[in-house]
N, C-alpha and C positions, 0 to 999 in steps of 0.2 A: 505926634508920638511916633517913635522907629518903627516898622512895619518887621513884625516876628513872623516867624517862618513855623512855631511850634505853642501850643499850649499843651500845661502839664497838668493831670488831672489824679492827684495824690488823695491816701485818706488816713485820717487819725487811727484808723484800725481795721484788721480784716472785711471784709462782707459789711462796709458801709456805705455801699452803694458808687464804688469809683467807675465800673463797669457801666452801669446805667446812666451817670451823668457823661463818661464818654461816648455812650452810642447816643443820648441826646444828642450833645453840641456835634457832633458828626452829620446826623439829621438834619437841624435848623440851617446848618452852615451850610451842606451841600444841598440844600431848597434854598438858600441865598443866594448860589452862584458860584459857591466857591470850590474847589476842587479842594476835597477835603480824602485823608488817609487817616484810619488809628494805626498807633504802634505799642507794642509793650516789649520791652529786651527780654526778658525772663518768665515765663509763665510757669506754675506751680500747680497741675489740675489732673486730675487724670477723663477730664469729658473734654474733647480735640474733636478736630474736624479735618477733612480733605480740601484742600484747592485745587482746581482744574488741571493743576499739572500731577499732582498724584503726592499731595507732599503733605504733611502734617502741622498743623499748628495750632494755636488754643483754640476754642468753639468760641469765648470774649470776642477774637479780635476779627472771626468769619463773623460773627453778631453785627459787630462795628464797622466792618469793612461793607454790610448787607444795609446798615443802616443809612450808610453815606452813598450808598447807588451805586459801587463800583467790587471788583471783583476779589474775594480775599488772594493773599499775595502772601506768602513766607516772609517776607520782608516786614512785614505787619509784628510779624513774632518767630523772631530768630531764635531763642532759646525756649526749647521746652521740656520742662520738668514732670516725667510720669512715674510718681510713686509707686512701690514696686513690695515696702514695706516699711517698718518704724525708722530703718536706718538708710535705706536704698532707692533706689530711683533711675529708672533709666531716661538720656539726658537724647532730646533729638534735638538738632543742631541744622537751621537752614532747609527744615523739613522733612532730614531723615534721621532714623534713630542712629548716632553719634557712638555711646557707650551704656556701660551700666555703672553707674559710680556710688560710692556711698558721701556723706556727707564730704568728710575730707578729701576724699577725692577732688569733686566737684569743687570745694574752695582752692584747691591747688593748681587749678585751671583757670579760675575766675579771669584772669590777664587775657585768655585767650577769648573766651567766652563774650568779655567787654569790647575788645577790638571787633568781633565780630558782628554783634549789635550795632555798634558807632558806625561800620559799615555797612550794615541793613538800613538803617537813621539815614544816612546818607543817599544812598540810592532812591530810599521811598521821598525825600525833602524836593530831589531831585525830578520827578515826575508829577507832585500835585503843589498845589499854593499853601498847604498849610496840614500840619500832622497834629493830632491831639492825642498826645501821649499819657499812658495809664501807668501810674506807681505800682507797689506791691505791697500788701499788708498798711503796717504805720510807717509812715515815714519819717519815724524820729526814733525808730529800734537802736540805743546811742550805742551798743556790742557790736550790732551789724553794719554803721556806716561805713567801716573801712575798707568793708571788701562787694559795699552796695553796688549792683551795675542797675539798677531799675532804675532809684527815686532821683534824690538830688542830683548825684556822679552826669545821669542819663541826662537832666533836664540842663547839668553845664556844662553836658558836651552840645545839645540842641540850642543853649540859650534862651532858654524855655521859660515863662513864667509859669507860676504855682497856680491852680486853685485848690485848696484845700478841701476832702468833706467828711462831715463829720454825723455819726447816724443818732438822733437824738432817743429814736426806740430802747436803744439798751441802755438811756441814763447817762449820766456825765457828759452831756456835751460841752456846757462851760469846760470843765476839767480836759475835756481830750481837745478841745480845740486852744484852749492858754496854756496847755501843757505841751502838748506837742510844740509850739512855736519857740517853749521853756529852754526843751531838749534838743533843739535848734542851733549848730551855728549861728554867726551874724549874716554870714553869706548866704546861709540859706534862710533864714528868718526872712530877709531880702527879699527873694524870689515870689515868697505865699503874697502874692498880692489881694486876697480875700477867699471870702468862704461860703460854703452850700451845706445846707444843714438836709440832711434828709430823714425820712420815716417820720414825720410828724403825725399826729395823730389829734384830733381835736381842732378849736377852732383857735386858727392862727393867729385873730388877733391879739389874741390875750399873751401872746411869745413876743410882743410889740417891745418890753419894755426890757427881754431875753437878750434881743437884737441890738435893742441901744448898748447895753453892756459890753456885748462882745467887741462891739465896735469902738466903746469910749477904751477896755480894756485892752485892744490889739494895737487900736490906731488902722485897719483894717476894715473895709466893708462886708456885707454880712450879702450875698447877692441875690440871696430866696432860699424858700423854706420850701422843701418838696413835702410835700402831703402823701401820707400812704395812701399806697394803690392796690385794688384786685382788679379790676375794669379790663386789664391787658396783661399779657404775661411775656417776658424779654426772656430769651435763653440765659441762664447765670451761669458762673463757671464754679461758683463752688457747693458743692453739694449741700451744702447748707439748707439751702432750700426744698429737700424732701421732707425737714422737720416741719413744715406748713402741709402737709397732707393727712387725713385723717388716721388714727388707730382704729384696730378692730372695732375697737368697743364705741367707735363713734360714727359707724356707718350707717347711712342712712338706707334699712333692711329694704325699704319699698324702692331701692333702684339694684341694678344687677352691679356687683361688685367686682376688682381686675385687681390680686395684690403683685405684687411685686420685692420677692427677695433682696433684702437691703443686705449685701454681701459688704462683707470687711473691705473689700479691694473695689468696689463699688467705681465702672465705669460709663461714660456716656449717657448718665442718667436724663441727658434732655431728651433719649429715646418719648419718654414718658410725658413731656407735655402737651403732646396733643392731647393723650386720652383724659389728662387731667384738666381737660379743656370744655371735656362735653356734659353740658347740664343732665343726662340722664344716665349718667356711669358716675361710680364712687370707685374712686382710688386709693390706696392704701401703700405703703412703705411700710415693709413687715422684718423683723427682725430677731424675733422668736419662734421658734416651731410650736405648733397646733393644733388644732382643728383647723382647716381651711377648707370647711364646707361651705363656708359663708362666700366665699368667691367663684365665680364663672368659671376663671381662667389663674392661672399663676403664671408670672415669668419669671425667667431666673435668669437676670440684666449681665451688661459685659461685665469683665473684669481686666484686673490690671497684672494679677496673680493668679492666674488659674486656679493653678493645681494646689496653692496652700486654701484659697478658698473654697474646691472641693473636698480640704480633709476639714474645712471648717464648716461647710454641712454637716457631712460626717458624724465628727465629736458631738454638735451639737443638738445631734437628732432631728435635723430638717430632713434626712434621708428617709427616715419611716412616716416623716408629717408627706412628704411629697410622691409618695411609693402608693400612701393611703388618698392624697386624693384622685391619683389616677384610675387606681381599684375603684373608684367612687364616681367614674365617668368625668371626671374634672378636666379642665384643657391646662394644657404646662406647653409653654411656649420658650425655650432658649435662645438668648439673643450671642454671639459673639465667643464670649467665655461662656456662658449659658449654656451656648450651643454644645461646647466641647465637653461640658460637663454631664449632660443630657447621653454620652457615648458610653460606650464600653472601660474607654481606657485612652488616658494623655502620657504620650510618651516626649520623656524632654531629655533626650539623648545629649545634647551639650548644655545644660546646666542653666538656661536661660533664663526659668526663673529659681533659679536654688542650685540645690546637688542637684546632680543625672540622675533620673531615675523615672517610675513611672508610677501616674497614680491611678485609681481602678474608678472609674466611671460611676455614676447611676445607674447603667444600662438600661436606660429605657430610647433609645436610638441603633440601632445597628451602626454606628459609625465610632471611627478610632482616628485619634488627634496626633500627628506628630508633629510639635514644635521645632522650627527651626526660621533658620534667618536666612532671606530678606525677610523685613515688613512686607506685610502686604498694604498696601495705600492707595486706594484706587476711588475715585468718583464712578457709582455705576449705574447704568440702565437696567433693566428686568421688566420680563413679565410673570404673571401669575396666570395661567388660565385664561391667557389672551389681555389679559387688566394690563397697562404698563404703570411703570414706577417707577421712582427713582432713590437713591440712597449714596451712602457711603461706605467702604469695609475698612476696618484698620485691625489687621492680626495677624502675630507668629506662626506659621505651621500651616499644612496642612491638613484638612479631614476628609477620610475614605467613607462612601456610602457604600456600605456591604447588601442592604437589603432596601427597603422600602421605598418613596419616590421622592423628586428632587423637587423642591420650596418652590425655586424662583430659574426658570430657564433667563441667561442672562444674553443679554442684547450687544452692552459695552460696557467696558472698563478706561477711563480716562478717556470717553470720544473715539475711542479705538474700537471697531466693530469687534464681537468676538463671541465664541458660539460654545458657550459650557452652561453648568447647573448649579447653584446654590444650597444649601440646606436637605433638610431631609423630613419627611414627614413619614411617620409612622402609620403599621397595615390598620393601626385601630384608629387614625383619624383624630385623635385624641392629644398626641403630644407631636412637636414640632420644633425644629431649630433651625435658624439662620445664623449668616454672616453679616448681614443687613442692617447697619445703622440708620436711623431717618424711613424703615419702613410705612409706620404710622402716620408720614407727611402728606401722604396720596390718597387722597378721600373715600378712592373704590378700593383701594387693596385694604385702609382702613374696616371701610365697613365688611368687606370677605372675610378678613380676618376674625370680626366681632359674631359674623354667621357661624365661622368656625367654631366661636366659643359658647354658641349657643344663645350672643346677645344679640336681637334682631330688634327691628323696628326703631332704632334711634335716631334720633333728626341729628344728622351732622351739617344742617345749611347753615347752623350758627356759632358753628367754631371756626372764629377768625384766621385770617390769615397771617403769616407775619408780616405782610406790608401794612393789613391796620392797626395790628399791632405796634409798628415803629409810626405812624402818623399819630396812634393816642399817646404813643410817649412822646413825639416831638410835641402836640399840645398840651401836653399836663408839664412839662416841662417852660416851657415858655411861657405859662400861665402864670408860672408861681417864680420863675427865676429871673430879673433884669438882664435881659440878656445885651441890651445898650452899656449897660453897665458895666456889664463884665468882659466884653471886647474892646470898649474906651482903660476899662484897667488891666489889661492885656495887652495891648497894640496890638491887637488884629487887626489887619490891613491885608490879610491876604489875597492877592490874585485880583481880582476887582476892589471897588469901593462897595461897601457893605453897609446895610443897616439893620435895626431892628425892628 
């Protein structure tokens, strides 16, 4: 069979797991030998990450770049889309922020947007044996083919074959997997060379006779059935998954509690899965004001929109829920946008996110935000109290500490020595904000943090790392997937001879 330079890893619909079956085959294949890259042209997320050169691109494709043993790369993910609100989105391009465009906008560019993918595609095909490229949504949206740059368009400019997947947890999988192949060209009907069913639930073999169908139905092989998992947890890019964290009211009262403000504009929430990691903390995604004596600590996570999601505290009276539990000895923690909001006052003198104008703080920080541009984009070192760490910043503006002391003295910014301060912590010890994405990665700044909030004594030796985290999903994956299978109906031949 021809030796492909690409597999394409599509799905019948949003959040069906196209991200986790390509950080698998990423995995398996660079522990085969193969010099393996993910790509995706267009990313839609507002949770990003930094690459070593200081550049931005989806957190998916640093997941998948991390999975395959090599270093993430903008090239990984040329286009990235950061919602900004119902209609807007600001667009960074080759890892820096590009524009701010509204829908139409950004279709009115797609030509250029496409050209410069095809040449990210190019260069990344150029340096490894084999790229496994990630769709968008469904890929059979028949309104959005024509001006598609992710799915089919992407896979016949790579010459890519399909694997399709389909998530059987929400229902219809017959339906979304013969349907989507329905709403299909010929040409692309073509390319799906078979399928991955995931989120199964129950025992598999009884889906035995599920399997024969889809297969007598498609003319198409069916290549494994993924089994739902908790056992390990992968960074996901769509927020989707804070609706798996507990409510209030189902906290379990005998461990110490960490909520976390579920903000409209809601950014970087994989901030949170460490702590959603450790058997003697309850975590929570809160998105009503109220009593929140039941928590330790509160953070009020990045955002994408500041200052409309500080007048969305506001209106909604999380201003008096969050005024009341610091009056009540409680620790409030801001991350990012948190941070800014946690201030006096965000000044957005050119309009960045909205009209010009300024909006008034929480004022529980002596510190004042002026937005403005460059991004700041930086991979960074820090210390805490002699602790070192490591993280990420990505944000507009700067913020002035008028009184109290500085979070994190910083060491470097992109491998570049450099000698300033971070965040700010307040004279009562109590409230705190940073610029520091990925604080919670580093086990000692972890647990200082958690003295902070009053949580002591928790064993963190058994929250995994993310390298056994990507070794249990390369073996839950190979477990249940033919992966001989699916590279003989593939033509994978990349780079060496391979097997399963």
């Amino acid at each position: 069979m021809k030796k492909t330079d690409a597999i394409a890893v599509f799905g019948t619909g949003s959040d069906v797991g196209k991200s986790i079956v390509n950080a698998a085959l990423c995995r398996s294949l660079a522990d085969r030998g193969v010099g393996v890259a993910p790509f995706k042209s267009q990313n839609m997320s507002n949770n990003s990450g930094i690459t070593p050169e200081g550049l931005e691109m989806g957190r998916a494709q640093i997941v998948q770049a991390q999975a395959a043993r090599i270093v993430p790369h903008v090239d990984m993910n040329p286009v990235l889309l950061k919602p900004t609100g119902e209609m807007g989105c600001q667009v960074v391009l080759n890892g820096r922020a590009f524009a701010n465009a509204t829908a139409l906008d950004y279709h009115r560019k797609k030509e250029l947007y496409f050209k410069e993918s095809c040449l990210a595609y190019d260069r990344l095909k150029s340096r490894y044996d084999l790229v496994v490229m990630e769709g968008a949504g469904s890929c059979a949206e028949v309104n959005l083919m024509p001006s598609d740059i992710v799915n089919f368009p992407m896979a016949a400019h790579a010459k890519a074959p399909v694997i399709l997947v389909a998530d059987i947890h929400r229902g219809g999988v017959f339906g979304q997997i013969v349907g989507t192949l329905a709403c299909l060209p010929d040409a692309f009907r073509d390319m799906v060379k078979g399928f991955i069913i995931n989120r199964f639930r129950g025992d598999i073999t009884l889906f035995r006779d599920g399997i024969e169908w889809i297969e007598k139905q498609t003319g198409k092989p069916v290549f494994g059935v993924l089994p739902w998992y908790s056992h390990f947890r992968i960074d996901a890019e769509d927020s989707v998954e804070i609706e798996c964290c507990p409510s209030i009211t189902a906290l379990d009262r005998k461990k110490p509690a960490i909520g976390v403000i579920r903000l409209p504009h809601i950014s970087n929430f994989t901030d949170f899965h460490t702590l959603a990691s450790i058997d003697g903390i309850e975590l929570a995604f809160v998105d009503r004001p109220g009593d929140l004596s039941v928590f330790k600590a509160v953070i009020i996570p990045g955002s994408k929109n500041t200052r409309a999601d500080m007048d969305w505290l506001r209106s909604s009276c999380w201003e008096e829920s969050i005024q009341t539990h610091v009056k009540n000895q409680g620790c409030l923690l801001g991350i990012c946008g948190g941070y800014q909001m946690l201030g006096t006052a965000i000044e957005d003198p050119q309009g960045l996110e909205g009209d010009p104008g300024t909006t008034r703080g929480l004022g529980l920080l002596p510190v004042k935000t002026i937005l403005q541009a460059p991004k700041t984009t930086t991979l960074s070192a820090f210390e805490w109290d002699t602790i070192p760490g490591e993280g990420y910043e990505i944000h507009m503006g700067e913020t002035q500490r008028t009184a109290g002391s500085a979070f994190f003295t910083l060491i470097s910014r992109n491998q570049q020595p450099c000698t300033d301060f971070d965040g700010c912590i307040a004279d009562n010890g109590q409230v705190a904000g940073t610029y520091m994405h990925g604080l919670f990665d580093t086990p000692l700044i972890l647990k200082k943090w958690l003295n902070m909030a009053g949580i002591k004594d928790i064993d963190l030796s058994n929250v995994p790392s993310k390298e056994q985290n990507y070794a249990q999903l390369k073996d839950h994956f190979e477990r249940y997937v033919n992966l001989g299978q699916l590279l003989d109906a593939t033509g994978v031949r990349a780079g060496r001879q391979i097997s399963a």
